[in-house]
N, C-alpha and C positions, 0 to 999 in steps of 0.2 A: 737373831736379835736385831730391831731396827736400827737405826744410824741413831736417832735421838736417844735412844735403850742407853747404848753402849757407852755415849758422851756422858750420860749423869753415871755409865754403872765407871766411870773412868775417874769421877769426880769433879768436883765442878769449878776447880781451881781455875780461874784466868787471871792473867794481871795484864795489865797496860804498861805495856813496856815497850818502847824503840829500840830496834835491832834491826840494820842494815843486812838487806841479802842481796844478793844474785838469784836471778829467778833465770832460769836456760829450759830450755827445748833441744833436744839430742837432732832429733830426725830436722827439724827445718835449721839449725844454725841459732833459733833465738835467744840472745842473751841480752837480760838487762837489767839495770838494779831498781830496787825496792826498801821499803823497810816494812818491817810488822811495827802493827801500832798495838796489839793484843796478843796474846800467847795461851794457849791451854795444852794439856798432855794429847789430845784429839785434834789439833789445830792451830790456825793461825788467821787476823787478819789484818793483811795487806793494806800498803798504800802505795800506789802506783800510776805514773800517768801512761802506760800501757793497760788496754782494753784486753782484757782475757775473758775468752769466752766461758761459760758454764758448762760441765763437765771435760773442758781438756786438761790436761796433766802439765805438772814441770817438777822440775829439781831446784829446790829451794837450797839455797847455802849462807846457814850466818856466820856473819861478818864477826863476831861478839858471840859473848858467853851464853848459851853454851855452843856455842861453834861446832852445831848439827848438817847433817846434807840430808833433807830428807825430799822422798815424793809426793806430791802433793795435789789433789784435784779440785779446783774449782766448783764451788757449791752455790756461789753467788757473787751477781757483782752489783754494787750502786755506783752511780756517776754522783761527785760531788755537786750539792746544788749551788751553792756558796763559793765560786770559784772567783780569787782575786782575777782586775783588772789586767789583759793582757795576758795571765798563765795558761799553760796547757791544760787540758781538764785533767782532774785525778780522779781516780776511783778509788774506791773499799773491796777488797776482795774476798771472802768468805773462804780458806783452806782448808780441806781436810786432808792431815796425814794419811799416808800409804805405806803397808807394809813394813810400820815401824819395828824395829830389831828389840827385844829385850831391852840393850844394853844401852840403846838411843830410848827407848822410854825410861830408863833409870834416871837416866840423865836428864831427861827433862821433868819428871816429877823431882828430882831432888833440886832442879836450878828452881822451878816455880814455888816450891817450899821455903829454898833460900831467899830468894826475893820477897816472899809472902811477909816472913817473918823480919826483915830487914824492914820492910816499912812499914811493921807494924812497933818498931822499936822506936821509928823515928816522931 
C-alpha cells in the first residue's frame, strides 16, 4: 500500500496543535528543540530553525499531551519565506512516523479525538 494509501486508510484526522519536542539524532549526538505546529495519527509538522534534510530519521519527544517518543523521518522541508527582521530562518518539516507500537497509536488517535471534540464544543 503506498504511503499516501495508508495516511487516508489511517484517517484523515489532523489538528493544529503546538506541542513542544526534542528532536535528537542517537549516532551524531544531535539534540534540539522544536514544536509541532500540526498532529495526525501518520505524522507530524514541525517548526524548527534546524535544516533537516529529506529522508533522515530522529526521535521526536513531546514535551505535552500526549507525551509520545516516537521515530520519525523526514518527508519534506520548506524554508520560511516570511522571516521576521534579524531571526534565524525556520522551517516546516513534513514527519512521518516510524514503527508506531499499537499502544502509541491508541494514544494518539484517542488524544486527536480528544482535542477534535474539545474544539468542537468550543
Amino acid at each position: 500500500m503506498a504511503d499516501q494509501e495508508k495516511r487516508k486508510a489511517a484517517g484523515a484526522l489532523r489538528l493544529r496543535k503546538y506541542i513542544p519536542v526534542s528532536v535528537e539524532e542517537k549516532l551524531t549526538f544531535t539534540l534540539f528543540r522544536a514544536s509541532i505546529a500540526d498532529i495526525s495519527a501518520t505524522g507530524a509538522r514541525l517548526i524548527t530553525s534546524e535544516f533537516l534534510s529529506k529522508g533522515t530519521r530522529w526521535i521526536i519527544t513531546m514535551k505535552e499531551t500526549p507525551h509520545l517518543t516516537l521515530k520519525a523521518e523526514v518527508r519534506w522541508v520548506k524554508m520560511d519565506q516570511n522571516p521576521r527582521p534579524g531571526a534565524n530562518p525556520q522551517f516546516q518539516v513534513g514527519m512521518q512516523f516510524l514503527e508506531v507500537n499499537a499502544e502509541d497509536a491508541k494514544r494518539i488517535t484517542a488524544y486527536l479525538e480528544f482535542e477534535k471534540a474539545r474544539s468542537e464544543k468550543i
